[in-house]
LUMNU-975570 format. One line per 8 residues: number of its first residue (from 1); for each residue x, y, z of N, C-alpha, C, O. Coordinates in Angstrom, 3 decimals, always signed. Layout:
NUM = X/Y/Z/X/Y/Z/X/Y/Z/X/Y/Z ~ ...
***
This chain:
1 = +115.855/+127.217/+118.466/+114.722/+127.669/+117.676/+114.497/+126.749/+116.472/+113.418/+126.160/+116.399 ~ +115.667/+126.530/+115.270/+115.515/+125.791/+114.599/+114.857/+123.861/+115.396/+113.749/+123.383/+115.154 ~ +115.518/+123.452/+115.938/+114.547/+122.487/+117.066/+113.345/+122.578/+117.014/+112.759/+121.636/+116.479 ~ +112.673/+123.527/+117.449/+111.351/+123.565/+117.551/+110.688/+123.976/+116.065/+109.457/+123.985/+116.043 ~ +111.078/+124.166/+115.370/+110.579/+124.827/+113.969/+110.191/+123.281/+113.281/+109.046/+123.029/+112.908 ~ +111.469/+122.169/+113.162/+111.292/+120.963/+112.772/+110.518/+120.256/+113.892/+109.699/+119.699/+113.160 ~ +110.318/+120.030/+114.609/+109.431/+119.729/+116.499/+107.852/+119.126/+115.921/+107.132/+118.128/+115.921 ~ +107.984/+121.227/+115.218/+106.089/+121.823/+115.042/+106.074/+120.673/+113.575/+105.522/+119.574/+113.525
9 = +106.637/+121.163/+112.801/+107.005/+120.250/+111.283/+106.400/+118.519/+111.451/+105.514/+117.826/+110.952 ~ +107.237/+118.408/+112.232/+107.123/+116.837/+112.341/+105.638/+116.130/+112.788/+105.223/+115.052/+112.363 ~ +104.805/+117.208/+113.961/+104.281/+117.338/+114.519/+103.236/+117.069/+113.882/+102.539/+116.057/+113.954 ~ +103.061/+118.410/+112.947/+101.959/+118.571/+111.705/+101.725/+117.249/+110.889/+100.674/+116.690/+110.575 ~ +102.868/+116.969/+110.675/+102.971/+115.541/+109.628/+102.194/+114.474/+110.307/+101.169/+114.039/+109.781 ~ +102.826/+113.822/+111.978/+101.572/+113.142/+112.421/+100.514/+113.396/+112.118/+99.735/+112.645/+111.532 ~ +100.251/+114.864/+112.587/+98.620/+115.034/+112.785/+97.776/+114.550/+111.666/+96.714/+113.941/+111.538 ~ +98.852/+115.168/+110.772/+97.863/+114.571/+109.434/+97.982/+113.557/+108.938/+97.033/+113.396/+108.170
17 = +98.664/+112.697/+108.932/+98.598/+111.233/+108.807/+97.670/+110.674/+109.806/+96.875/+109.891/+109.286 ~ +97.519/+110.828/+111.075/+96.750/+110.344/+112.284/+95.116/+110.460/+110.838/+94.475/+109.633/+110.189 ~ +95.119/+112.120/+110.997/+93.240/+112.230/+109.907/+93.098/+111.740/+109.393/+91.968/+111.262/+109.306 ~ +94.354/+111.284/+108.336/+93.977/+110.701/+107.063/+93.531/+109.192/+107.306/+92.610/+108.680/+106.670 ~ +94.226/+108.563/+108.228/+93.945/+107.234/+108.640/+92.821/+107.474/+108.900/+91.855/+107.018/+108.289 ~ +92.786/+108.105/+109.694/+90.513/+108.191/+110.363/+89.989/+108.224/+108.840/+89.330/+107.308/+108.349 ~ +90.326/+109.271/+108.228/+89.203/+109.441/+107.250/+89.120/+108.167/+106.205/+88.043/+107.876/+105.685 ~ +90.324/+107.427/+105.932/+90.296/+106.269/+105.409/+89.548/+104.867/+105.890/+89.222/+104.082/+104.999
25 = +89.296/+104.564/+107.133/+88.521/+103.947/+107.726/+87.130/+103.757/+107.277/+86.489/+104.786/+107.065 ~ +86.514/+102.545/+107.084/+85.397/+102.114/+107.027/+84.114/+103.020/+107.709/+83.852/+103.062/+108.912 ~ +83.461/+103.659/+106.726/+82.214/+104.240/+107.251/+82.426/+105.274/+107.913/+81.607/+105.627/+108.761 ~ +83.805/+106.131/+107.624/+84.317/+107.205/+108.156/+83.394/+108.768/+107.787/+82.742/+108.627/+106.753 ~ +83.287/+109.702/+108.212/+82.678/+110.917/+108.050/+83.844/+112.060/+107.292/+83.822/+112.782/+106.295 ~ +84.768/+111.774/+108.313/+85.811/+112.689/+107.146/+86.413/+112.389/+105.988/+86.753/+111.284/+105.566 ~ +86.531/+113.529/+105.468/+86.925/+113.920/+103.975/+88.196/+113.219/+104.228/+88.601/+113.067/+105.380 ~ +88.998/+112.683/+102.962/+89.997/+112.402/+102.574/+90.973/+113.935/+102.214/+90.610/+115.068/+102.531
33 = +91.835/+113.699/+101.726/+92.365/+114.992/+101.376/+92.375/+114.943/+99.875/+92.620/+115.989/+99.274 ~ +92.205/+114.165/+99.402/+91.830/+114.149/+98.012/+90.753/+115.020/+97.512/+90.714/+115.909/+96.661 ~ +89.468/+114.225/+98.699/+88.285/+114.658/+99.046/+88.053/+116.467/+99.053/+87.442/+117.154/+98.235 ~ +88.572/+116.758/+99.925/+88.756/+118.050/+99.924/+89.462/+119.027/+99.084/+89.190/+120.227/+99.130 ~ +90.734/+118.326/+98.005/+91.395/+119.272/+97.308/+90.035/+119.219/+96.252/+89.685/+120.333/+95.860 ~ +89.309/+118.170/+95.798/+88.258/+118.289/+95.063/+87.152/+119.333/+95.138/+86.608/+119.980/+94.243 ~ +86.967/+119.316/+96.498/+85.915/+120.238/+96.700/+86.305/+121.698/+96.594/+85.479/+122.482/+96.126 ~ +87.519/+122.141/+96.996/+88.287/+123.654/+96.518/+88.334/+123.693/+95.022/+88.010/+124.691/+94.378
41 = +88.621/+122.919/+94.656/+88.968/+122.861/+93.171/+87.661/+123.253/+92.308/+87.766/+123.666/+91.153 ~ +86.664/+123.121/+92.831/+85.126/+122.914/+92.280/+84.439/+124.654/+92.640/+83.385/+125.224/+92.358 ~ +85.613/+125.013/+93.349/+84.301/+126.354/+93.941/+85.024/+127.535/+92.813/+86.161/+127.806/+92.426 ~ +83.618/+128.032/+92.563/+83.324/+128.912/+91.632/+82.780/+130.132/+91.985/+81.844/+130.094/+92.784 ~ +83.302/+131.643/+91.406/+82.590/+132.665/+91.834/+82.539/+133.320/+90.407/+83.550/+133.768/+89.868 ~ +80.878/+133.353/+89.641/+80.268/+133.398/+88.619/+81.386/+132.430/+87.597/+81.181/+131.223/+87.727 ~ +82.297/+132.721/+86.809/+83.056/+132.085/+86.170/+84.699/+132.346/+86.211/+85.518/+132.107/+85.324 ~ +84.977/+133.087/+87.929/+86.452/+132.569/+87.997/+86.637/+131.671/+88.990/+86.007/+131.708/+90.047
49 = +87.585/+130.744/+88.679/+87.453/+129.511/+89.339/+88.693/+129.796/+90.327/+89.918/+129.726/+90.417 ~ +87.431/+130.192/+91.055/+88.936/+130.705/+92.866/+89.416/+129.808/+93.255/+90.606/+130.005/+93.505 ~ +88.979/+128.548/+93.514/+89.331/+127.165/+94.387/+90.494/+127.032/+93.427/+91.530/+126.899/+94.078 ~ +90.686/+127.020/+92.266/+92.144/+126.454/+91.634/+93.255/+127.620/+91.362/+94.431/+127.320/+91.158 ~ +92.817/+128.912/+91.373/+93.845/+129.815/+91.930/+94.319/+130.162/+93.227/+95.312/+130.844/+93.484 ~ +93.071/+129.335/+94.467/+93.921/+129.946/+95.381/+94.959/+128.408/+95.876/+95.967/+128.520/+96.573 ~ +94.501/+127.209/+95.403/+95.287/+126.155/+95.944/+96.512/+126.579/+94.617/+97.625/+126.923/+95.014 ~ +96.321/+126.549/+93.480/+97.644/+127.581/+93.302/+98.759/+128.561/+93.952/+99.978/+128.730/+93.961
57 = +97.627/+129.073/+94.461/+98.502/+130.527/+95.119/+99.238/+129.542/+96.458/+100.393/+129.732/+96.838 ~ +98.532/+128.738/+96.910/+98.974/+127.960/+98.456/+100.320/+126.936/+97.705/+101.393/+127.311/+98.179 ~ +100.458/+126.075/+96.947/+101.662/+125.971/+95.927/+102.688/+126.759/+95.977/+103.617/+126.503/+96.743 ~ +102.697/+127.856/+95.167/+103.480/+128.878/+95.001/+103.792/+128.860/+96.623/+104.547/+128.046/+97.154 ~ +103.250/+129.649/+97.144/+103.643/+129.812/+98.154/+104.198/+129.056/+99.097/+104.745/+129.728/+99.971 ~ +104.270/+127.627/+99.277/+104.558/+126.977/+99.492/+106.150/+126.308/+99.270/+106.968/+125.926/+100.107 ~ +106.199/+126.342/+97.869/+107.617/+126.374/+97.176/+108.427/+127.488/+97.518/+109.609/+127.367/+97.841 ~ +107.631/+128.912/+97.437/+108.906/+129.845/+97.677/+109.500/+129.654/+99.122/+110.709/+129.592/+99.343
65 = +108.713/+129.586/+99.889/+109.144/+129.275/+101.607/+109.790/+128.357/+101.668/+110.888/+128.661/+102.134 ~ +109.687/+127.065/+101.380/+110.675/+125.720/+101.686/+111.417/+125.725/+100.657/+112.592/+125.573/+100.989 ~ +111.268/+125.835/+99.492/+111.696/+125.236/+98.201/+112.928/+125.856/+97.835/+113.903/+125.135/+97.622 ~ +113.037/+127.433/+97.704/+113.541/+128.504/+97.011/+114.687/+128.827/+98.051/+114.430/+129.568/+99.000 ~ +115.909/+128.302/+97.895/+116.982/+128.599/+98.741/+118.372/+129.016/+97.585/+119.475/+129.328/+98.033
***
């Protein structure tokens, strides 16, 4: 089980390196990931700024799962 847990892990990591290369490419259509943490970061509902609490909350959460042993 642990096997496949690091498998999927590793997996993910290509994938997203594979995008990021596309999106880095000359005259590319996709977002960078820069690109996109920008655009979360920017969204607004009247004046609480959800895009930076919830990539917060994805952080946090993030750390407690891998991080917090």
């Amino acid at each position: 089980m642990r096997t496949l847990a690091i498998g999927g892990f590793l997996a993910s990591l290509v994938l997203f390196a594979a995008v990021e290369w596309a999106a880095r490419r000359e005259g590319s259509r996709i977002p960078t990931l820069g690109e996109v943490c920008a655009y979360v970061m920017r969204y607004e509902v009247g004046s609480v700024p959800v895009g930076r609490i919830g990539l917060f909350g994805f952080w946090w959460w993030l750390g407690w799962h891998f991080l917090a042993r």
